[in-house]
N, C-alpha and C positions, 0 to 999 in steps of 0.2 A: 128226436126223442124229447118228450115233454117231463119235465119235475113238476110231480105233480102235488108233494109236501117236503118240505123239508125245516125240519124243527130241533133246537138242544133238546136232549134228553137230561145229562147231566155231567156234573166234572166227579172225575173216580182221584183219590190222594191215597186208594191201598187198592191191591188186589181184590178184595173182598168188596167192593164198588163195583168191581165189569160186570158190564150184562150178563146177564146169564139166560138171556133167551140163546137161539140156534139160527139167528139170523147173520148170514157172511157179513167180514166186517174189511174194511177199506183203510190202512191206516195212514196219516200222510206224516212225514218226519221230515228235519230241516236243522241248519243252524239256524239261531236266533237272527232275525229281521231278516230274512231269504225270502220273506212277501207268502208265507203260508194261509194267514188266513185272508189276504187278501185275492191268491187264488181259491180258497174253499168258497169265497163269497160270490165271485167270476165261474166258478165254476157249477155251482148252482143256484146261479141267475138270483142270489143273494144281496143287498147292498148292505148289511151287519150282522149276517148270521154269526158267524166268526166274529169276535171285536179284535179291529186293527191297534195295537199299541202300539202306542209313539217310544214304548220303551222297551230294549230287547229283553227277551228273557224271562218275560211278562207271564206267559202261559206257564204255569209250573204242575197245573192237572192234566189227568189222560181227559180231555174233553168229548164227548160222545154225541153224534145227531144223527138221527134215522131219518133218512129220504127214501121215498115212496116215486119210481119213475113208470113212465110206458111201456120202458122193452123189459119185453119179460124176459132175459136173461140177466137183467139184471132191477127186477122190480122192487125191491125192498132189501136195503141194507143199513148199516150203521157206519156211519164217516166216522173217523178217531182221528181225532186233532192231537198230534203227541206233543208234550215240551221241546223245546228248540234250546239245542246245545251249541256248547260253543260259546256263551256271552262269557268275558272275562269280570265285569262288576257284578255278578251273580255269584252270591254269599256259596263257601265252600261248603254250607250248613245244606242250604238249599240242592246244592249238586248233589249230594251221596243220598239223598232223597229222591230225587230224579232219577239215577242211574239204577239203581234197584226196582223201583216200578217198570221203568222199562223192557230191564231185562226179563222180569215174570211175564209182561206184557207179549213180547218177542216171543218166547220160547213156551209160553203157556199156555195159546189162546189156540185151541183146534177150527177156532170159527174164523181165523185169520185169513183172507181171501188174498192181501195182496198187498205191499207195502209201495207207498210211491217216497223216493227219497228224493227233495227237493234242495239242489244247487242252485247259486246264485249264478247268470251264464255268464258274467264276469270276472269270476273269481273262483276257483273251485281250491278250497280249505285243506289242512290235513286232514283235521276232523269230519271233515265230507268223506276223504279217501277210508279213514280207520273206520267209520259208519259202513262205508259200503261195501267193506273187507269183513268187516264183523256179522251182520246181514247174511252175508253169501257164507261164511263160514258155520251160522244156524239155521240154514237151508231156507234162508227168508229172501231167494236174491229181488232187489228192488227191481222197481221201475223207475227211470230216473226222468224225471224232469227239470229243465236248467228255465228260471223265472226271471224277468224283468229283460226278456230281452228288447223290449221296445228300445231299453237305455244301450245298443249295442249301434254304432256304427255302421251304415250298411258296409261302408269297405272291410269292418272287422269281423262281420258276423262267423263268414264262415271259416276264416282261421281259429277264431274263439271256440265256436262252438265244437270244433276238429280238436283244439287243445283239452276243451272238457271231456269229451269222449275220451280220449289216450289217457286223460289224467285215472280218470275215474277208474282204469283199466276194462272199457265194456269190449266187446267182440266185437265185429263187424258190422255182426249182422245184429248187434242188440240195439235196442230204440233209446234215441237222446231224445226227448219231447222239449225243444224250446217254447214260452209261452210268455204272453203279454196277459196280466191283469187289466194292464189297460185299453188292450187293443182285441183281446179275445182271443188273439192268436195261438193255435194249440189247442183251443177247450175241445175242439169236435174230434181231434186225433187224441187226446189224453181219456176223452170218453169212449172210442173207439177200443182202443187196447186196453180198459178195465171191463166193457163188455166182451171182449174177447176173451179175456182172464174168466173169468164169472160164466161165459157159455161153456167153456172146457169143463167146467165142474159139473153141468146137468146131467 
């Protein structure tokens, strides 16, 4: 599958900012520094679409970019880069700003295709578990993907990544996507199950 565009459109700081075209939207969510936009970038053969900040907590708008690909189940949609929760020197002004957009966002959006909630594979937070409890409980259940496993031992991969699955509480049979930014690893199976997401809807 080829990206054939991929560009910002804009940051929304109210509901009254989202697109308001009918085109499905892709949303990706995270704590703060969990390597988001550095997979948004990996993942669409990017090197700054997404700006990496060297400081968490950094993104505080719903960020929005339409990518235009080949397969036609999944030919044109909108990436939604969400704020990244979780940073504790992120002003308490700031958070109750955050958490209100989101939740419009979540529960609002009819054009919502598909949330990927992004854990670190070394660490999986409370606030990853209360996210992906909350998620499933407004019928939004993620797809999860666990980032930066390049940084995982091979002796400890697969315990780690066996403790993330149980933490997370997914089923058996539900998909852990581990991936490397910097190795690629994961981008062809993460694009795999959001065209399969996206073909179910035609």
């Amino acid at each position: 599958m080829k990206i054939f565009a991929a560009e910002f459109i804009k940051s929304c700081v109210s509901p009254e900012q989202f697109p308001t075209s009918s085109l499905q939207e892709i949303a990706f969510v995270g704590r703060s520094n969990v390597g988001k936009s550095s997979l948004i970038n990996s993942l669409l053969n990017r090197r700054d679409l997404a700006k990496v900040s060297r400081t968490p907590g950094k993104t505080r708008a719903v960020n929005v970019f339409l990518v235009s690909t080949s397969d036609p189940d999944i030919a044109q949609f909108y990436l939604i880069d969400l704020p990244g929760y979780g940073f504790a020197k992120v002003s308490k002004t700031v958070r109750t700003q955050w958490e209100p957009l989101l939740e419009h966002y979540f529960i609002g959006r009819s054009s919502l295709l598909r949330v990927v909630l992004l854990v670190d594979s070394r660490v999986v937070t409370d606030q990853d578990c209360q996210t992906m409890g909350w998620l499933r409980s407004i019928g939004r259940s993620p797809l999860v993907v666990a980032t930066k496993v390049d940084k995982l031992k091979p002796s400890e991969r697969v315990r780690t990544l066996r403790l993330t699955h149980r933490s997370l509480g997914l089923a058996e049979g539900d998909a852990l996507i581990p991936y490397s930014s910097v190795t690629g690893e994961g981008k062809e199976w993460l694009w795999g199950a959001l065209r399969e997401t996206a073909g179910r809807t035609r």
